[in-house]
C-alpha positions as CSV (number, residue, x, y, z in Angstrom):
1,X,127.8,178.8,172.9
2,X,128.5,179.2,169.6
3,X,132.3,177.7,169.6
4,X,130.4,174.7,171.7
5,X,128.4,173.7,169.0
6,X,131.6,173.7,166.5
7,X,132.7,171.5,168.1
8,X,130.0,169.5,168.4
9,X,129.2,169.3,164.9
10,X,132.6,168.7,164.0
11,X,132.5,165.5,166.4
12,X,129.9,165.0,164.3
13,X,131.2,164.6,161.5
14,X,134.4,163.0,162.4
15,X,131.8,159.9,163.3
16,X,130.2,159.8,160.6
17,X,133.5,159.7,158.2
18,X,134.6,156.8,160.3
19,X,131.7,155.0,159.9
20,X,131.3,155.9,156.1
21,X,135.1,154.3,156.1
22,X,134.3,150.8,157.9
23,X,130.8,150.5,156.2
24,X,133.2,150.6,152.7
25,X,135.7,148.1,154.2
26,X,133.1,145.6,155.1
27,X,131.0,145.8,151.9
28,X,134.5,145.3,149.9
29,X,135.1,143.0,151.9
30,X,131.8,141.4,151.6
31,X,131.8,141.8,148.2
32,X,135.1,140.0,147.2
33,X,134.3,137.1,149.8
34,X,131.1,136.9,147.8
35,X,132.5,136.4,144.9
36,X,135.5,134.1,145.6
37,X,133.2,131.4,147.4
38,X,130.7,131.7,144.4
39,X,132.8,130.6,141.8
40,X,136.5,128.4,142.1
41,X,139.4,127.4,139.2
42,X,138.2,124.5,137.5
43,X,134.4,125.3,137.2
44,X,132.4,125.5,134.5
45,X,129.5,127.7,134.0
46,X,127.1,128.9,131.3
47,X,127.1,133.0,131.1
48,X,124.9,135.2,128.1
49,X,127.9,137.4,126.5
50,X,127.3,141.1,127.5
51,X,130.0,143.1,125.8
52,X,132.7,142.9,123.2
53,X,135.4,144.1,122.3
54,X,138.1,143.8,119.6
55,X,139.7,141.6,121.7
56,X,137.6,140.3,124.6
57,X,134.5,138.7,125.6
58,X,132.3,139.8,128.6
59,X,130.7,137.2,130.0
60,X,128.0,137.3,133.1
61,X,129.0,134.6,135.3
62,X,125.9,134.8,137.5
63,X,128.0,136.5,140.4
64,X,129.4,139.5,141.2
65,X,131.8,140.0,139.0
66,X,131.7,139.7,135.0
67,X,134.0,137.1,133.3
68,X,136.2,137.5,130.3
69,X,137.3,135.2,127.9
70,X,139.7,136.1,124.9
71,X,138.2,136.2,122.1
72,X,140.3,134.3,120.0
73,X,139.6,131.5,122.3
74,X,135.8,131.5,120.9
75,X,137.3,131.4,116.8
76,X,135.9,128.4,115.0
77,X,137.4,126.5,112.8
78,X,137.6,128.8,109.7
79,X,138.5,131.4,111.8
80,X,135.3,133.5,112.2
81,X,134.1,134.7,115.5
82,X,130.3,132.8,115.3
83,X,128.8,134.6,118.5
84,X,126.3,137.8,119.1
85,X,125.5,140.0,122.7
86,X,123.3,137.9,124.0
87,X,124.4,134.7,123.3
88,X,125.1,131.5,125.8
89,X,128.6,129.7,126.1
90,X,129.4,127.8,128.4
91,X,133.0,128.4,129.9
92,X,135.6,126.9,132.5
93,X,137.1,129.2,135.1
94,X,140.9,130.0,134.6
95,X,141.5,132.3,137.2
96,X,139.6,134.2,139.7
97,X,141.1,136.7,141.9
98,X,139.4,140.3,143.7
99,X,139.3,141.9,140.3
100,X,138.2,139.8,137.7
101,X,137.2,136.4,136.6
102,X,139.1,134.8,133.6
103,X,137.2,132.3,131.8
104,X,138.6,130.1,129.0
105,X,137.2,127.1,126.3
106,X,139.6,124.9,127.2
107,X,143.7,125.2,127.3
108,X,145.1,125.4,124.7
109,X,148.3,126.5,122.4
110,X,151.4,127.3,123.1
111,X,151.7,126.6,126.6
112,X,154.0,124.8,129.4
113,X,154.2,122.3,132.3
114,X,153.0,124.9,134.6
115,X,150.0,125.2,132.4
116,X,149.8,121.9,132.2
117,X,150.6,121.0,135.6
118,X,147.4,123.8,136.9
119,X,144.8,121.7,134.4
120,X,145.7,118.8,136.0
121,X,145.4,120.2,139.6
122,X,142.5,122.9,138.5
123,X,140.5,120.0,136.4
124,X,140.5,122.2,133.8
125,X,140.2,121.1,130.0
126,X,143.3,120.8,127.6
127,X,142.7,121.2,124.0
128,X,145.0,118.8,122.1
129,X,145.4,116.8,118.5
130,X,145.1,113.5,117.8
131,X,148.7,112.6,115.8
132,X,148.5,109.0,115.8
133,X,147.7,105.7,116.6
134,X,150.0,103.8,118.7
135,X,149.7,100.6,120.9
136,X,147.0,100.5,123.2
137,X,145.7,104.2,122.4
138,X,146.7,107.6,120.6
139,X,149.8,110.3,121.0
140,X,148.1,113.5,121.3
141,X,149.9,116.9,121.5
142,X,148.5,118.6,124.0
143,X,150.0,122.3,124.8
144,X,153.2,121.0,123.1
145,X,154.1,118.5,124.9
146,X,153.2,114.4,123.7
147,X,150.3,112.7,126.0
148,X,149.0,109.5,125.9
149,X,145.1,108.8,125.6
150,X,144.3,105.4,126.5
151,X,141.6,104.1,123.4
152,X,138.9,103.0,126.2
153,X,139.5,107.0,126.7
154,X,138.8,108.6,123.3
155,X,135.1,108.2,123.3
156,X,132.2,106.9,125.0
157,X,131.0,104.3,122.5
158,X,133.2,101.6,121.5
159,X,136.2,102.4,119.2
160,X,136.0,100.4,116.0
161,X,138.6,102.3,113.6
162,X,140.5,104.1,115.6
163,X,142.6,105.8,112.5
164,X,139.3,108.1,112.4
165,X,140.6,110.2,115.0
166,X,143.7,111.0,113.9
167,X,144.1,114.4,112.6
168,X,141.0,115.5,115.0
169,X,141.6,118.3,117.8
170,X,139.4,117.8,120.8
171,X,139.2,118.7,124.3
172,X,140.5,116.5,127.3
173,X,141.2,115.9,131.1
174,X,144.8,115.5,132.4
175,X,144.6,112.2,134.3
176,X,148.4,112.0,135.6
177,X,150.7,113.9,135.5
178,X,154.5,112.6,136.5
179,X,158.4,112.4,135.8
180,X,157.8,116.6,135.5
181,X,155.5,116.1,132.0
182,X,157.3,113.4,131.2
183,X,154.3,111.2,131.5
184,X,150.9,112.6,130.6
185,X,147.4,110.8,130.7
186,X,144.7,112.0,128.9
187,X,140.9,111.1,128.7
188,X,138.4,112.6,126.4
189,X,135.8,109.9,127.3
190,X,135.6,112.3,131.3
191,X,134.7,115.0,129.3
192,X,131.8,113.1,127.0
193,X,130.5,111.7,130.3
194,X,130.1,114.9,132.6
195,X,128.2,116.0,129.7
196,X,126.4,113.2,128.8
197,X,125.2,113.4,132.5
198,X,124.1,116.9,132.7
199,X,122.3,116.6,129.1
200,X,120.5,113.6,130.7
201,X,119.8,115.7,134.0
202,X,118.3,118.1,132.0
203,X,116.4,115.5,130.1
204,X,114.9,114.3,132.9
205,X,113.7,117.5,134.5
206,X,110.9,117.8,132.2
207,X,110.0,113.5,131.7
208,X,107.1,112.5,133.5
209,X,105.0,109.6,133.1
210,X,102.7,109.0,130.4
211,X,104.8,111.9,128.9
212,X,105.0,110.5,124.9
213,X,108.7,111.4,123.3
214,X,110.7,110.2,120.8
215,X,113.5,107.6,120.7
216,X,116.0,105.5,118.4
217,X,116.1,101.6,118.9
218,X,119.5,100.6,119.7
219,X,119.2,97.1,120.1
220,X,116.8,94.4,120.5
221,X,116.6,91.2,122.8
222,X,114.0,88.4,123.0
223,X,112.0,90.1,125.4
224,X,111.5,93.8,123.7
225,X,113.8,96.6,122.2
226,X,115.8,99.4,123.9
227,X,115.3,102.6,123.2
228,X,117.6,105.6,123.3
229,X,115.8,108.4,124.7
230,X,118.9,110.8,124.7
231,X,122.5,110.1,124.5
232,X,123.5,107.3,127.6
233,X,119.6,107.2,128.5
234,X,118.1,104.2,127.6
235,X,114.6,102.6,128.4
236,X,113.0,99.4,127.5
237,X,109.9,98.6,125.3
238,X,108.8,94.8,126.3
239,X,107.5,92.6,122.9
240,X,104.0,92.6,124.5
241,X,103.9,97.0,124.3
242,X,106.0,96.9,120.9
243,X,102.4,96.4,118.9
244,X,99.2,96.1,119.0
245,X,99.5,93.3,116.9
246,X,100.9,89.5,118.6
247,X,104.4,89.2,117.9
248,X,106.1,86.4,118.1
249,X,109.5,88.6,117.7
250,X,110.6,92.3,118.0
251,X,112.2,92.5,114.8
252,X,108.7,92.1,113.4
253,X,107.7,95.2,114.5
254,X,111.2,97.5,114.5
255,X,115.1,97.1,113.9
256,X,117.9,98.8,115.3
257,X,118.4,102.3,113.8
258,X,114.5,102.7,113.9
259,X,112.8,106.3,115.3
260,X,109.9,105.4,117.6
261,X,107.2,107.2,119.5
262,X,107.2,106.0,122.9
263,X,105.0,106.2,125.9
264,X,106.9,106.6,129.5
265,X,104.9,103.9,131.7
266,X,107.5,103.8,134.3
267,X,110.5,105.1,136.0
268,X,112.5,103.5,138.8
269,X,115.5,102.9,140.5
270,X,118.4,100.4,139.0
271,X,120.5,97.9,140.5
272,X,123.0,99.7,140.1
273,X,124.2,103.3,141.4
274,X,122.8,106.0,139.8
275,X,121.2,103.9,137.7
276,X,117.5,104.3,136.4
277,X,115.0,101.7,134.7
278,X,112.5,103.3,132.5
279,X,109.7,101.2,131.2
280,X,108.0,102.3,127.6
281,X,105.2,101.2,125.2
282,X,105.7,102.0,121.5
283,X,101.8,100.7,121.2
284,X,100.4,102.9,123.5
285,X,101.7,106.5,121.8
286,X,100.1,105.5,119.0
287,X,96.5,105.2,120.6
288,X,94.3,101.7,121.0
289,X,92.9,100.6,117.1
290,X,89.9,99.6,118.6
291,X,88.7,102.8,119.5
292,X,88.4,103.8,115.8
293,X,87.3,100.7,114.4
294,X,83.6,101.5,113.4
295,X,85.5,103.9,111.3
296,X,87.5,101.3,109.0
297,X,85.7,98.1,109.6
298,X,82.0,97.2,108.9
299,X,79.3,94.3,109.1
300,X,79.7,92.8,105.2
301,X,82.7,93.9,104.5
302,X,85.3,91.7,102.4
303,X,89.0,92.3,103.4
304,X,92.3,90.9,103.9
305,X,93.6,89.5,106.5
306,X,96.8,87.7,108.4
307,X,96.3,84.4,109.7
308,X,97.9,84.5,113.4
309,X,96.9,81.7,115.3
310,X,95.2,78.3,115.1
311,X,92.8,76.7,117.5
312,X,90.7,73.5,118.1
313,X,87.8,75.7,117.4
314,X,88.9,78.3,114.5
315,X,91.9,80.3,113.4
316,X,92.4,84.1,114.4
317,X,93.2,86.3,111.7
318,X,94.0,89.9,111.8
319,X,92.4,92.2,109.7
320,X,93.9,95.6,110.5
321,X,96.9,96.4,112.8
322,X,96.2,95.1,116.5
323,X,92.7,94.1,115.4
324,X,92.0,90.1,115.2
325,X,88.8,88.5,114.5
326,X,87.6,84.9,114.3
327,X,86.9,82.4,112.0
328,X,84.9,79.9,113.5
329,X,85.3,76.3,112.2
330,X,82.3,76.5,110.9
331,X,82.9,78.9,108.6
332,X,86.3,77.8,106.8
333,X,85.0,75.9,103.8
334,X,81.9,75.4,101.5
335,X,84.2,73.1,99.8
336,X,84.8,70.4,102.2
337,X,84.2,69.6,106.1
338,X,86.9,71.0,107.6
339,X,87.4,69.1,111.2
340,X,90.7,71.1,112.1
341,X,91.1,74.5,110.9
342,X,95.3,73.7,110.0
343,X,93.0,71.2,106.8
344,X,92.2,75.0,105.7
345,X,95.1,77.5,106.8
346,X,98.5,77.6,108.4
347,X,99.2,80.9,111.1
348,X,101.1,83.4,108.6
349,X,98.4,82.7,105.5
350,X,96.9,85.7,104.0
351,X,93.7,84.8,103.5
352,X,90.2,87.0,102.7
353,X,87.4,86.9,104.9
354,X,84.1,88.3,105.2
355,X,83.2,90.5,108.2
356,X,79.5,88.6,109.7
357,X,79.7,90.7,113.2
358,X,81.4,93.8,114.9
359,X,81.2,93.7,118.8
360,X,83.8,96.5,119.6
361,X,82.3,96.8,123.0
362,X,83.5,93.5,123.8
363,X,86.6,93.7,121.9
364,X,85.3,90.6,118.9
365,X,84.9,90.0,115.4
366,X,83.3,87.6,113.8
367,X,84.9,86.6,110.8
368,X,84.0,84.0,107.8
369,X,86.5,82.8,104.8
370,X,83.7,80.4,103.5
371,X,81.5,83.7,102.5
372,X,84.2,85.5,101.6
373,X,85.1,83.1,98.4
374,X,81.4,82.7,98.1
375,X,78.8,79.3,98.8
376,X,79.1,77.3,95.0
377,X,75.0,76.1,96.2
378,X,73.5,79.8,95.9
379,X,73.5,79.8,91.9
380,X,73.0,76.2,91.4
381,X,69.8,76.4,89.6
382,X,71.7,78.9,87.1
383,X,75.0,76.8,86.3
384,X,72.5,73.3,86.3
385,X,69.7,71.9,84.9
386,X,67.8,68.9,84.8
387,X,68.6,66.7,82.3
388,X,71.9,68.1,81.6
389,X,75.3,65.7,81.0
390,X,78.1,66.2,83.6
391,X,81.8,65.7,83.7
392,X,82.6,65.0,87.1
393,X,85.2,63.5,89.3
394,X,84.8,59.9,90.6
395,X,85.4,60.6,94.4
396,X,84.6,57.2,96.2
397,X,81.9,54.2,96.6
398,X,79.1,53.5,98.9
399,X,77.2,50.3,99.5
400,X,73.9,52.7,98.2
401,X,75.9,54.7,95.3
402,X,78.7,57.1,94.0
403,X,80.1,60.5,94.7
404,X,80.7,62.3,92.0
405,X,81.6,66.3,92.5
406,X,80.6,68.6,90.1
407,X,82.8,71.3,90.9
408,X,84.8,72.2,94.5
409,X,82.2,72.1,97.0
410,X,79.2,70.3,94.9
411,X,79.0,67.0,95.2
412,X,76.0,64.5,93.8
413,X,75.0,60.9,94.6
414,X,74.9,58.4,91.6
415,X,72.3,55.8,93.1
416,X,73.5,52.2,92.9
417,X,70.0,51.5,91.8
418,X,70.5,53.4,88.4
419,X,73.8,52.0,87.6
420,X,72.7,48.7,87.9
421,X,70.0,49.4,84.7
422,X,73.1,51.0,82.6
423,X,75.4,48.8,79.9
424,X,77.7,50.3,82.0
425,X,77.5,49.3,85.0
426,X,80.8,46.9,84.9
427,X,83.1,49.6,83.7
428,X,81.7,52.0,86.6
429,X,82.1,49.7,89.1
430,X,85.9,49.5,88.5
431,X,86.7,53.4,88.8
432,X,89.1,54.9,90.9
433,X,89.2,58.4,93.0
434,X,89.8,61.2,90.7
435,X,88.8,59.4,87.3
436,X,86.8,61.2,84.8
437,X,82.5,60.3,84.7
438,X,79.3,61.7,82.6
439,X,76.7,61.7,84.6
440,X,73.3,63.2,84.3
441,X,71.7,66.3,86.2
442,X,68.4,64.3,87.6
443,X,67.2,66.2,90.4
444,X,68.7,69.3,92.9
445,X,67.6,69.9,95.9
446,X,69.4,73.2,97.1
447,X,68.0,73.8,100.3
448,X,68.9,70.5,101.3
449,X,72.1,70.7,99.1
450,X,72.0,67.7,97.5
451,X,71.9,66.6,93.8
452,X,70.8,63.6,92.6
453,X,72.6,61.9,89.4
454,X,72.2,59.3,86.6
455,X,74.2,57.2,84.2
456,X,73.8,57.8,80.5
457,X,73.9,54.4,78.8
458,X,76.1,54.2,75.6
459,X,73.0,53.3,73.7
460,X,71.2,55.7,75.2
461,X,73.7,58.8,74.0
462,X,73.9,57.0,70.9
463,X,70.0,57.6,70.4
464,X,69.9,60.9,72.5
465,X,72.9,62.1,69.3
466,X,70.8,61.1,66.7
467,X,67.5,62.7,67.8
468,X,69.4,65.9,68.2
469,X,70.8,65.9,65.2
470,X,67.5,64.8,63.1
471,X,65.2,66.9,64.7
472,X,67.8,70.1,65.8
473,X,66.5,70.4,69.4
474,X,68.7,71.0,72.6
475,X,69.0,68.0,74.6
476,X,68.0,70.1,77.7
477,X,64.4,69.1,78.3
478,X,64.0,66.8,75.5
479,X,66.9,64.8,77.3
480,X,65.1,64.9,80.3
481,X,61.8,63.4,78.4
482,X,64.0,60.7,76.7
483,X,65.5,59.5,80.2
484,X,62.4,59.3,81.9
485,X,60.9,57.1,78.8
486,X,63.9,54.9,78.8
487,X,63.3,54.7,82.6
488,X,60.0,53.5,82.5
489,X,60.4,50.9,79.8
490,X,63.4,48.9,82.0
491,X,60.8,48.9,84.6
């Protein structure tokens, strides 16, 4: 019994060994087939460091395994080692084999043509030095050995002065290799666009619409201004969402170089491949100025405005940014009829105005540039009186009298009735527009506004000068009492 169950138990445990020995296989196994179809030579990945030491870098890769790097391959350019546990890099794979993943900046020193043969087949970044300009591109040395980068090659943008590269050590692609490194193609420009494209990926992730960012304006056209969102992703801001105010051009509003606040207000498909058209408003991130406008504009107010349009029935003017009122016809001048509002202003004109109504429910103001320079009739009574003497400005004839004005925007009648009594009637009769007259204050009627004038006789002033001067009175009312004696005595 006993020697039975020996042997059972060491059948046992023979069974169980051999299935402790395959489960190990196949989890190895397992385990390295995991991580060779994870990662491949030629990739490039972003890993936090998780160790250092004097001379290496631990890197997790996101698999299985941990990557190294060499830590001189991280040195910047002074030589200092700028990176802490816990910082990201981002890293192409080297080499990956059952024990370890080697990870690597970019190839570079002294190397070979196998080395750089494997970049070229691997797709793996060389690290090389611009040495000089020559026809149609740069000689770079690149592991040793002399490459050729094409200048269409050297950097996204266009290449103005090339002779700014030389002496510069970046990373590039091999794009041929042949004649055993005898001929080696570089690009730089493969390199600046895989990233470009994963930056703008990234970008993108987190843009939705009515999301409000920030852009610089590379370069306008007649119809609005593009706007780079982040490097290679542009979108376009039409004239009409540029402003709240009416252009007439972009580059009234911004200039190339300019950082904008934009609103996304659209997001589509290009024409072309991979291409996407991104509508934005530069207005609309800065919120609608009539929804604050009871708290800067008010019913009386006097300000200054721009002139923007004319129309058969009044001028436009803008008084605050994206805010126009109008200026009826109506109200243009004291001064003179106005029958066409160009008589009074030109679009452009900075001009003051008086504010007569708000409506911001209906998106109008009413606006008034006669008020605003003030109505010449509302102190009449104070700058005239009757019986007072004149200079005025002959403006023209009538079969029943003369205009004279006073001063811009009063004008009085000389009756033809009056002259006719004067000593002076033949010298009146022969003056021209814009000539010099006395005349005398005989009646205002300011309601009406109207003044009604008279002739002073040259005997009369010489009689009116010599009562003054005997008897030391004002001419004022005393005038007034001489006149109407004269008067009466001619009828």
């Amino acid at each position: 019994m006993s020697e039975n169950m020996e042997n059972q138990n060491d059948q046992e445990e023979e069974f169980e060994t051999e299935e402790e020995g395959e489960s190990f296989a196949e989890l190895l196994e397992s385990y390295q087939a995991g991580m060779s179809e994870d990662l491949k030579v030629g990739d490039k990945i972003k890993g936090r460091i998780i160790a250092m030491d004097a001379t290496n870098v631990f890197v997790d890769t996101g698999t299985k395994v941990d990557g190294v790097v060499d830590k001189e391959d991280l040195m910047d350019d002074s030589d200092t080692f700028p990176y802490e546990q816990g910082d990201q890099l981002e890293l192409y794979v080297v080499k990956v084999d059952e024990s370890e993943i080697k990870l690597s900046r970019a190839i570079a020193g002294i190397g070979g043509l196998n080395m750089l043969q494997e970049a070229y087949k691997s797709r793996i970044p060389v690290e090389g030095k611009v040495k000089a300009v020559i026809k149609g591109g740069f000689q770079v040395d690149v592991l040793q050995r002399t490459a050729f980068c094409p200048i269409s090659q050297m950097d996204i943008k266009y290449v103005e002065t090339p002779e700014d590269y030389v002496g510069e050590t970046y990373q590039f692609m091999v794009k041929r290799f042949e004649e055993n490194g005898r001929n080696i193609v570089i690009s730089r420009r493969e390199i600046l666009e895989k990233e470009q494209r994963e930056a703008q990926q990234a970008y993108l992730k987190d843009l939705v619409l009515e999301s409000i960012v920030e852009g610089k304006v590379t370069r306008l056209m007649p119809y609005g201004a593009f706007v780079e969102l982040t490097p290679g992703l542009e979108g376009m801001v039409h004239i009409s969402e540029l402003s709240w105010s009416r252009l007439q051009k972009p580059d009234e509003a911004v200039k190339p170089g300019d950082t904008v606040r934009v609103k996304v207000l659209g997001m589509e498909p290009g024409k072309k491949e991979g291409q996407l058209k991104i509508s934005l408003s530069a207005k609309q991130a800065t919120g609608d100025p009539w929804d604050t406008l009871g708290d800067t504009i008010h019913n009386g107010d006097r300000i200054k405005g721009k002139v923007t349009r004319c129309m058969e029935f009044g001028a436009f003017v803008e008084v605050s940014t994206g805010i126009e009122g109008l200026v009826h016809v109506s109200e243009m001048s004291y001064v003179k009829r106005v029958h066409h509002p160009e008589d009074i202003v030109t679009a452009g004109d900075t001009v003051w105005v008086l504010v007569k109504e708000v409506d911001a429910v209906n998106r109008r103001i009413s606006l008034s540039i006669r008020d605003a320079e003030g109505d010449p009739w509302a102190d009449i009574h104070d700058k005239y009186s009757i019986g007072q003497a004149v200079e005025g400005i002959f403006e023209k004839k009538e079969k029943f009298g003369y205009f004279v004005t006073l001063e811009p925007g009063v004008t009085g009648l000389v009756p033809k009735s009056k002259v006719g009594k004067t000593s002076a009637a033949g010298a009146i009769d022969k003056l021209k527009q814009g000539d010099a007259i006395t005349v005398i204050i005989d009646e205002i009627q300011s309601e009406a506004r109207r003044i009604s004038l008279g002739i002073t006789d040259a005997k009369d002033e010489e009689n009116w000068q010599s009562f003054s001067e005997d008897s030391g009175q004002s001419l004022g009312a005393l005038g007034e009492q001489l006149k109407r004696a004269l008067e009466n005595n001619n009828s």
